[in-house]
N, C-alpha and C positions, 0 to 999 in steps of 0.2 A: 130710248135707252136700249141698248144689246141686250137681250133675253142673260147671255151669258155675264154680261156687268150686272145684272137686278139681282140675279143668280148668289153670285158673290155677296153681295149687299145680304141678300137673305140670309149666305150661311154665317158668315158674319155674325150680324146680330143673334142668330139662333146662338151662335156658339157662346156668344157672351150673354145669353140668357142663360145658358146650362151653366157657364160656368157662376153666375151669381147664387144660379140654384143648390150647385154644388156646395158653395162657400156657407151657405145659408144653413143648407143640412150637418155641415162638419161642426158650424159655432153652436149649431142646439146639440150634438151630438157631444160638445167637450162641456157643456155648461151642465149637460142631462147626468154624464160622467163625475165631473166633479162634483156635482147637487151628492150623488149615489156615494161618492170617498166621502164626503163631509159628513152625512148622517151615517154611515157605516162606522167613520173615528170616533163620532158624540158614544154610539153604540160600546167600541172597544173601549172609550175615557171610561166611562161610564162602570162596567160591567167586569172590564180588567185594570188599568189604571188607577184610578181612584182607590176601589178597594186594595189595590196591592201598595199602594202609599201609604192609607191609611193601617193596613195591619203591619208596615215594618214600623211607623211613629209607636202603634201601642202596643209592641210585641217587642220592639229590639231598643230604640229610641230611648221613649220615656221611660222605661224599667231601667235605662243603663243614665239617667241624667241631663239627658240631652233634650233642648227643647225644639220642637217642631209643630210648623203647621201644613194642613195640606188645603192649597187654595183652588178655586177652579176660576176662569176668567171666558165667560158666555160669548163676549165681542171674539176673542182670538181663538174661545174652543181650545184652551191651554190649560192645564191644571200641574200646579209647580209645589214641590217640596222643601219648604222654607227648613233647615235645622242647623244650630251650632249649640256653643254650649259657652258660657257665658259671654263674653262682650266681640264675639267674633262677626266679621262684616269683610264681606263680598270686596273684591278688589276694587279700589276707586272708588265705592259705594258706602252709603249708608245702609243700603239692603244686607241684611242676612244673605249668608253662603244658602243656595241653593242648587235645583237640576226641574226644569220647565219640560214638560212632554208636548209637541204641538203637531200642528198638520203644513206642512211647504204649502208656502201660498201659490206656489208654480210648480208640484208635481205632487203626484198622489203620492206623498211618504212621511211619513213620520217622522220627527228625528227629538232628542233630547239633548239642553243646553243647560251646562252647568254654570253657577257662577260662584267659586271660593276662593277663601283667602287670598291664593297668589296666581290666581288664574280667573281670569273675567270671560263669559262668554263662550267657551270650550263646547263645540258641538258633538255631540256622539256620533253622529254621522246619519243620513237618511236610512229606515228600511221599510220595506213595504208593512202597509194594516197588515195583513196575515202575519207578520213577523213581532208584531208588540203584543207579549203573552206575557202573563205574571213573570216567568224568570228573567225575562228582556228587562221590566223593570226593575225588578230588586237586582238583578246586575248591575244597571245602570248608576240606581242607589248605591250601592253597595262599592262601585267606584269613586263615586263624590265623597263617601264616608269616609274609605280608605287616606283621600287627599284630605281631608280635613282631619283627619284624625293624626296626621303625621305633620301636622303643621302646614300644611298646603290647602 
């Protein structure tokens, strides 16, 4: 075989070894990424979330009549604000009107999903972890509130 065919053959497979290499380093690179959003959002559910759910249920909520719970869900890393006020139920559903905080299963963001009276499933749209701060949630709340208190 011609030095310059073996030649070829080498670079060849070199190249296709680099690039396995490459592919190799980028999927520990996105899985190491993701591992670091996933404990980063437990951290903000946790530390902002939660607590800011739980003081509008016992500061704005239950003082005005209105019954709520605040749930968290460990599989999805989700924690949802169940509230209505007597026999009211989530469009289509037997579920209580709600608003879900979770993590995009395919991008580091956050977003928040309402479900009330005349509207099922109403996303808030993604924003990055640095973006979901106590006022992001009681905004958010405080939009669901708005629709259900107006008959929506």
């Amino acid at each position: 075989m011609k030095s310059e065919i073996k030649d070829a053959f080498q670079k060849v497979a070199a190249g296709f070894e680099a690039r396995l290499d490459e592919e190799q380093k980028a999927l520990e690179k996105r899985l190491s990424d993701r591992q670091q959003f996933e404990a980063g959002w437990r951290d903000v559910r946790d530390r902002i979330v939660i607590p800011a759910l739980k003081q509008i249920r016992e500061e704005i909520l239950t003082p005005a009549g209105w019954t709520s719970a605040v749930r968290t869900d460990d599989k999805e890393v989700s924690v949802t604000l169940e509230v209505h006020k007597g026999e009211m139920r989530a469009l289509g559903s037997t579920r209580m009107p709600s608003i879900t905080f979770a993590p995009d299963k395919y991008s580091p963001t956050v977003f928040a999903v309402t479900q009330s009276i005349s509207q099922g499933g109403g996303q808030g749209g993604k924003v990055a972890l640095g973006e979901v701060t106590e006022e992001f949630v009681q905004t958010k709340v405080l939009m669901l509130f708005e629709r259900l208190a107006s008959g929506g």
